[in-house]
C-alpha positions as CSV (number, residue, x, y, z in Angstrom):
1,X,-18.0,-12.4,2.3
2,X,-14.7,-9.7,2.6
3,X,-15.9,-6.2,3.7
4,X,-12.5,-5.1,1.3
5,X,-13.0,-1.6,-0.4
6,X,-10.7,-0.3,-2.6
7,X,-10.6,3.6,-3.1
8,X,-8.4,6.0,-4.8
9,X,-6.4,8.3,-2.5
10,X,-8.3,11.5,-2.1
11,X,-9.7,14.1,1.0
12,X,-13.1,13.3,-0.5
13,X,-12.9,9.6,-0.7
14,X,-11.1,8.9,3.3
15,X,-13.5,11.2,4.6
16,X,-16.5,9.1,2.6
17,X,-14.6,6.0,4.2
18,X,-14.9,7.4,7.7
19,X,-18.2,9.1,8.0
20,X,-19.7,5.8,6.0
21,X,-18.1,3.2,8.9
22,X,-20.8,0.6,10.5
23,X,-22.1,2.0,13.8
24,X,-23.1,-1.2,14.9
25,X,-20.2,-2.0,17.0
26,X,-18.8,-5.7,17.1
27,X,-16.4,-7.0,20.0
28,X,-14.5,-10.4,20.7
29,X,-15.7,-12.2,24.1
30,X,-13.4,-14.2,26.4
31,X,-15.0,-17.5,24.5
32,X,-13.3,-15.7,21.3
33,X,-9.9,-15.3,22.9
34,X,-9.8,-18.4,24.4
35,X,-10.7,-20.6,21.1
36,X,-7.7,-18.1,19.5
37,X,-5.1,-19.6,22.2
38,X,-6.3,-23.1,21.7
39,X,-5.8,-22.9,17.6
40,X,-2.3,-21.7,18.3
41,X,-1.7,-23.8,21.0
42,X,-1.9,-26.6,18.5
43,X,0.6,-25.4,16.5
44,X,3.7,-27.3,17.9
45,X,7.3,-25.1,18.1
46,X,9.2,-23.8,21.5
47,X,10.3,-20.5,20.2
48,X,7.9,-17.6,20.9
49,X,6.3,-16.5,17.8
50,X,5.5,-12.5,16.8
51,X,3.3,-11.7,14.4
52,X,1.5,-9.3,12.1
53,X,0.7,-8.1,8.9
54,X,3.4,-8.2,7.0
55,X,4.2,-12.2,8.0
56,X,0.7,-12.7,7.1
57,X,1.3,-11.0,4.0
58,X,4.6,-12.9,3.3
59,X,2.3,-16.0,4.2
60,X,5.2,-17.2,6.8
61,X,8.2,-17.2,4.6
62,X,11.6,-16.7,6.3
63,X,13.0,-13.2,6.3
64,X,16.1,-11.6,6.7
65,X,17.1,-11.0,10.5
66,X,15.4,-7.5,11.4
67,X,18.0,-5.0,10.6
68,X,18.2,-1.1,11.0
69,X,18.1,1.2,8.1
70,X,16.5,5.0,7.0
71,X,13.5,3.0,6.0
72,X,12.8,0.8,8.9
73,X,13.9,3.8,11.2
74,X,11.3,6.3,9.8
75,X,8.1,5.2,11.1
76,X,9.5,5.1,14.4
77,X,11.2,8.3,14.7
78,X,8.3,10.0,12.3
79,X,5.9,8.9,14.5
80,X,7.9,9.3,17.8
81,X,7.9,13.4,16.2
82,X,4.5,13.4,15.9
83,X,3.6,12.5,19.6
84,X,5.6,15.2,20.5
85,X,3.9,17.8,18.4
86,X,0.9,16.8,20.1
87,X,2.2,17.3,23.3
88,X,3.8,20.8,21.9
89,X,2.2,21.7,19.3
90,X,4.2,24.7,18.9
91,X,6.8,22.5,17.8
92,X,7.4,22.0,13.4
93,X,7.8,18.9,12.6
94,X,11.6,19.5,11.6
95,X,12.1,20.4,15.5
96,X,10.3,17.1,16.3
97,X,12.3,15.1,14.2
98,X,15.4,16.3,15.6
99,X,14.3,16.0,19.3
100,X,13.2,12.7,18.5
101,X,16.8,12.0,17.1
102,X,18.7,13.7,19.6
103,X,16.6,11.9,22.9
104,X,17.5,8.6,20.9
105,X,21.2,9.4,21.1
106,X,21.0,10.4,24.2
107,X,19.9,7.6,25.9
108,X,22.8,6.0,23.5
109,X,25.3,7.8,25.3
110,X,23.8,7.5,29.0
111,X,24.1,3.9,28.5
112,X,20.2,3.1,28.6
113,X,20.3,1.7,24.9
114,X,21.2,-2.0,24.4
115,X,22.9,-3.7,21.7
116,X,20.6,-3.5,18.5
117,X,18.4,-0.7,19.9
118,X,17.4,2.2,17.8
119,X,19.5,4.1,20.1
120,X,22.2,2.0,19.7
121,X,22.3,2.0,15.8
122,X,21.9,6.2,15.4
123,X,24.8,6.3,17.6
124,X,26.7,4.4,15.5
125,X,25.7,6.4,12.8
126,X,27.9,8.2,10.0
127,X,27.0,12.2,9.5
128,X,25.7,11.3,6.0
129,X,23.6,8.6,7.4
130,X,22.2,10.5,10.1
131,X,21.4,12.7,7.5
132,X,19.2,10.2,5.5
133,X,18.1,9.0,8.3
134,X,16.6,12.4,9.1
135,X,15.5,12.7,5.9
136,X,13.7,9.3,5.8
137,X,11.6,10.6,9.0
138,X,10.5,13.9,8.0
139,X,9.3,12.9,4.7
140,X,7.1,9.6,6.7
141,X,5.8,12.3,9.6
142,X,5.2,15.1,6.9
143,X,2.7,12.5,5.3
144,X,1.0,11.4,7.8
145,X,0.6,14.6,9.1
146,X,-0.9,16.3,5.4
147,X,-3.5,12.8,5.6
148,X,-4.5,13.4,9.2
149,X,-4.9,17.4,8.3
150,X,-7.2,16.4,5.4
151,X,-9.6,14.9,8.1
152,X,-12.8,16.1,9.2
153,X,-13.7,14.1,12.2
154,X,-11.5,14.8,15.6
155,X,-8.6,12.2,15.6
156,X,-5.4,11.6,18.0
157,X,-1.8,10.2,16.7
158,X,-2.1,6.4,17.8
159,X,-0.1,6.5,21.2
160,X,1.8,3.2,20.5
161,X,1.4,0.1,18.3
162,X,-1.2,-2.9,19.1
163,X,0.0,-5.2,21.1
164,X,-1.7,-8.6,22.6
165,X,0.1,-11.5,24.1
166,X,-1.8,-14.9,23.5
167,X,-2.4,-16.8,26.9
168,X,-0.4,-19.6,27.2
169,X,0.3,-19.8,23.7
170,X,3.7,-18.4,23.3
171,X,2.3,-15.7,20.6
172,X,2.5,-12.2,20.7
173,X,0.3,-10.3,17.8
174,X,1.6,-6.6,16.8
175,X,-0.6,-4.6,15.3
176,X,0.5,-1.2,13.5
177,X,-2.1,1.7,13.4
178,X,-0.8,5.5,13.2
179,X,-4.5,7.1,13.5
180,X,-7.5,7.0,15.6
181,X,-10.1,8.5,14.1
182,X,-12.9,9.2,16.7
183,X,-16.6,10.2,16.6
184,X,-19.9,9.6,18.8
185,X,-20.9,6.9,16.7
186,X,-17.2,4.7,16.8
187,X,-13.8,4.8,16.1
188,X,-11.9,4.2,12.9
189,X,-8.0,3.0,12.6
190,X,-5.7,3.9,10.0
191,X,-2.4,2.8,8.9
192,X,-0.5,4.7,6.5
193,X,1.8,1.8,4.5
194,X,5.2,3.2,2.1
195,X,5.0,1.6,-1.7
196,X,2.0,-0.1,-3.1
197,X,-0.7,-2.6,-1.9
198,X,0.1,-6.3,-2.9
199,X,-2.5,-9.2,-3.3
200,X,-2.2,-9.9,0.5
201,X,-2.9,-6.4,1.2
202,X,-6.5,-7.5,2.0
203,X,-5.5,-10.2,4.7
204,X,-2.7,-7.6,6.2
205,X,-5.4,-5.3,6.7
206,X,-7.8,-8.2,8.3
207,X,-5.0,-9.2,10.6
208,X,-4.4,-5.7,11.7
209,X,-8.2,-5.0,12.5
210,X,-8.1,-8.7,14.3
211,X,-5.3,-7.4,16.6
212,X,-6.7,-4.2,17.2
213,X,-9.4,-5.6,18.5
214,X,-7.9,-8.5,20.9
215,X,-5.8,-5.6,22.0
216,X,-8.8,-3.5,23.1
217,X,-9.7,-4.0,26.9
218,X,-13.1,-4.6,25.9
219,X,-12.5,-6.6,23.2
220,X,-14.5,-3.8,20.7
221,X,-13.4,-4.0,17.3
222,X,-13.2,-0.2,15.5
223,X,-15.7,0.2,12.7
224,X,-13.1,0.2,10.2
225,X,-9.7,-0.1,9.7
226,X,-8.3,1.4,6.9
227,X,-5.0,1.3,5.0
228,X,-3.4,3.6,3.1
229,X,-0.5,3.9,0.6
230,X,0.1,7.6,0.0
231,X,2.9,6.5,-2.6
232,X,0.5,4.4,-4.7
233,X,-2.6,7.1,-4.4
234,X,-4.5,4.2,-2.9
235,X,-7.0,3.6,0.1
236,X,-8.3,-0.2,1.1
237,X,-10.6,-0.7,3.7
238,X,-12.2,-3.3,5.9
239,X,-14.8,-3.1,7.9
240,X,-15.1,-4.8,11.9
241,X,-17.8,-7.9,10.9
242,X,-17.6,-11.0,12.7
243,X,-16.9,-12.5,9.6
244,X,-13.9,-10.4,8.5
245,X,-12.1,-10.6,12.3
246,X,-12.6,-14.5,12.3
247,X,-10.9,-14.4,8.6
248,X,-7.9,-12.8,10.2
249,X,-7.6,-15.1,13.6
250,X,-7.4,-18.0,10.8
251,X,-5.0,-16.2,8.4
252,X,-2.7,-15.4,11.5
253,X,-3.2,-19.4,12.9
254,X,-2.0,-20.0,9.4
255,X,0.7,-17.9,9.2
256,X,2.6,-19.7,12.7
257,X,1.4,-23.2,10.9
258,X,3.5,-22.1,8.1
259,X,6.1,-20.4,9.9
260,X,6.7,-24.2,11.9
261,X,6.5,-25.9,8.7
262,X,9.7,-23.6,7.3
263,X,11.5,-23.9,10.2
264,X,10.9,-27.7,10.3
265,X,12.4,-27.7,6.5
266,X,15.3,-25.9,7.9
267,X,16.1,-27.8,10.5
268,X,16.1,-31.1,8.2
C-alpha cells in the first residue's frame, strides 16, 4: 500500500510532514541494484536512455526535443543563485541571480560553453529576453527560499541533482531535489514543482525517492520525500518503505519498456 499524503501548502503542515517522517531508516543493497540493471537490461534498444519523473509521469510518451526557454532556465539559474547565497550569504538574491547570469555568459564568451548549453543560449539572448529570463529566476529562487525559511529543522540547498548510472544497462536516472532537510533522526528531500500536481504526481514522486536513494553511497533512502507545488498551495508526500521504492524501480522499468515500444512505432 502507497505511503502518498496529500496536504495543503502551509508552515504548519511541511513542518508536521517533516518532524512526523519514519525514523526507521530503509536502504537498497547491491542485490537491489543489481536485480534493477537486470530488469532494464531486458529491455532491448541501443540508445542510452535518461530518465525521471516527469517521463514517468508522461508514462514514456515522446516529447518535444529539450529546448531552452525562461521556464526551463529558472530552476537552473534560481537554484545556481541560491548556492551562491549560501556560500555568501551577504549576497540578495537579485545579486545572485545576476552573478549567476553573468558567470553563464561569461563562460559563453571565453568559449567554454558548447552548442546548446545554457551558456550558449543566454548569449544568444535578446535584452528583453534576458530580461524574462531574469525574471523567471528570481521569482523560482524567491520561492524556494520563503519555503526553506518557513522551516524549523536545519536544512542545506541540495548541492546538485541525483544522479545514478545503471551498470551495464545503458540507463542513467536523474533525480530532482532542491532541499535537504536534516535532523538526528534522518533526512528529508524536497522538490518544489511550478503548476499543479497531476494524477501521476504520486509515481513522479516515487521515482524521485527511488533515485535518491540508488544515488546515495550507501544506498539509504531519506525518510521522506516530499513534493511541493507552491502555485497550486499543495504538499504530497511519500514516505522511504520498501514497498514504495520497489513501486518506483517498476514504474521507471516501465517507463524505458514504453519508451522502446514508441520508438519501435516510430521507426515502422
Amino acid at each position: 500500500m502507497s505511503t502518498l499524503i496529500h496536504r495543503r501548502l502551509t508552515r504548519n503542515e511541511l513542518n508536521a510532514l517533516i518532524d512526523s517522517a519514519p525514523t526507521t531508516p530503509v536502504s537498497l543493497s547491491d542485490d537491489h541494484r543489481r536485480s534493477l540493471s537486470a530488469r532494464f537490461r531486458a529491455v532491448p534498444g541501443t540508445d542510452h536512455r535518461r530518465l525521471d519523473a516527469w517521463t514517468v509521469e508522461q508514462a514514456g510518451r515522446a516529447q518535444r526535443g529539450f529546448r531552452w526557454s525562461p521556464t526551463t532556465a529558472r530552476r537552473v539559474l534560481g537554484s545556481g543563485a541560491l548556492r551562491r547565497i549560501a556560500s555568501a550569504p551577504a549576497l540578495s538574491i537579485g545579486e545572485a541571480v545576476s552573478d549567476e547570469i553573468t558567470d553563464q555568459l561569461l563562460r559563453a564568451a571565453s568559449g567554454y560553453a558548447r552548442g546548446g548549453s545554457l551558456g550558449y543560449w543566454l548569449a544568444n539572448a535578446s535584452v528583453p529576453e534576458l530580461g524574462l529570463i531574469t525574471a523567471e529566476a528570481l521569482n523560482w529562487a524567491t520561492q524556494v527560499t520563503e519555503i526553506a525559511e518557513g522551516l524549523e529543522n536545519d536544512w542545506r540547498i541540495a548541492p546538485s541533482d541525483a544522479f545514478y548510472d545503471v551498470a551495464t544497462a545503458r540507463t542513467t536516472l536523474r533525480g530532482r531535489r532542491d532541499l535537504v532537510v536534516a535532523s538526528d533522526e534522518h533526512r528529508v528531500i524536497i522538490r518544489v514543482r511550478a503548476g499543479t500536481p497531476g494524477k501521476s504526481a504520486g509515481p513522479g514522486l516515487r521515482s524521485d525517492l527511488t533515485i535518491e536513494t540508488l544515488a546515495h553511497p550507501g544506498g539509504l533512502a531519506p525518510a521522506r520525500f516530499i513534493g511541493v507545488w507552491p502555485e497550486a498551495g499543495v504538499v504530497l508526500s511519500v514516505d522511504a518503505t520498501m514497498a514504495d521504492l520497489r513501486r518506483g524501480a517498476r514504474d521507471l522499468v516501465r517507463t524505458a519498456v514504453a519508451q522502446q515500444r514508441i520508438r519501435a512505432l516510430i521507426a515502422a
